[in-house]
C-alpha positions in Angstrom: -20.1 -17.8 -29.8 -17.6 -18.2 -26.5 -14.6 -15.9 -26.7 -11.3 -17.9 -27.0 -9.0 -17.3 -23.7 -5.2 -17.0 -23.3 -3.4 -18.2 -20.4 -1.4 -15.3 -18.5 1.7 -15.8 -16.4 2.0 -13.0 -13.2 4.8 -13.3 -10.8 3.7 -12.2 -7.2 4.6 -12.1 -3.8 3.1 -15.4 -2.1 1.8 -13.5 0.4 -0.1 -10.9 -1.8 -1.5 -13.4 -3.8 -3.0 -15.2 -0.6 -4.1 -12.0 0.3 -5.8 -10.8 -2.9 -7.3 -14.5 -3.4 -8.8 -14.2 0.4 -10.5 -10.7 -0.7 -11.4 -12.0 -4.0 -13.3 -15.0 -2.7 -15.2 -13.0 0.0 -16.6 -10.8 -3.3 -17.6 -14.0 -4.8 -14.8 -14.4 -7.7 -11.3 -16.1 -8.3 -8.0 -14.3 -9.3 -8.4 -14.7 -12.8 -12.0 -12.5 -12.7 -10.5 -10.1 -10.7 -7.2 -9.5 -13.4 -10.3 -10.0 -15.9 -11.8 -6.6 -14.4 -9.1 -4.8 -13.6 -8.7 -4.6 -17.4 -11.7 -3.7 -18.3 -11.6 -0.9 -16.2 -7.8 0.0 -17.0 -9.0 -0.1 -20.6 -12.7 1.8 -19.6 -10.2 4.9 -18.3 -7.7 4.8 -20.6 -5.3 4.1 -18.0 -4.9 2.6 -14.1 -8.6 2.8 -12.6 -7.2 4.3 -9.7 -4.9 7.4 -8.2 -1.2 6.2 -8.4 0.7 8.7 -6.3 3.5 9.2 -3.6 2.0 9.1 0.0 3.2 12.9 0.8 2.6 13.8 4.6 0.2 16.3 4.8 0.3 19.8 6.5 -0.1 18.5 10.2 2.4 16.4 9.7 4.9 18.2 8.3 4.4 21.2 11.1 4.9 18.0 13.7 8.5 17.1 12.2 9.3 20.6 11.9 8.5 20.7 16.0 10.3 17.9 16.7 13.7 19.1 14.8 13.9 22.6 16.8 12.9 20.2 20.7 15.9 20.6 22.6 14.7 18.0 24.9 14.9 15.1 22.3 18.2 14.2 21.4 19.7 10.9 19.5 21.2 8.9 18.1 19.9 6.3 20.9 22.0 3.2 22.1 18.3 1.6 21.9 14.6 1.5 20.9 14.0 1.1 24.7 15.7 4.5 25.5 14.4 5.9 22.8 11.0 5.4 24.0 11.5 5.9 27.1 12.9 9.5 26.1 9.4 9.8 24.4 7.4 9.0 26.5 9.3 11.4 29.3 
């Protein structure tokens, strides 16, 4: 016996959805499939089946910015992104 289905309404970014449809169709499935599994596996974890987190910078970077604040050398703000890169790149 075929399960009934229910039409779904998702408001999107044109862009993403191009996107998303482009990757979609290279993995051989359409947008609705694709919502179709994210589902299942939201409902398989009992949640989002992936990491939802900030993008924190990681040690490297934060020693990097902490360099840059004490350079003497550096200084702003600029009149320009030209001679501000031409300040980095001194």
């Amino acid at each position: 016996m075929a399960a009934t289905k229910e039409n779904m309404t998702l408001r999107m970014e044109p862009e993403l959805k191009a996107q998303a449809a482009a990757l979609f169709k290279s993995l051989g499935m359409d947008l609705s499939t694709a919502t179709g599994i994210f589902y299942r596996q939201a409902l398989r974890y009992h949640g989002l089946p992936f990491e939802v987190k900030l993008d924190e910078p990681n040690e490297v970077t934060y020693a990097t910015m902490a360099a840059a604040e004490k350079d003497e050398d550096m200084y702003g703000p600029f009149d320009s992104v030209a001679d501000m890169m031409e300040e980095l790149n001194a």
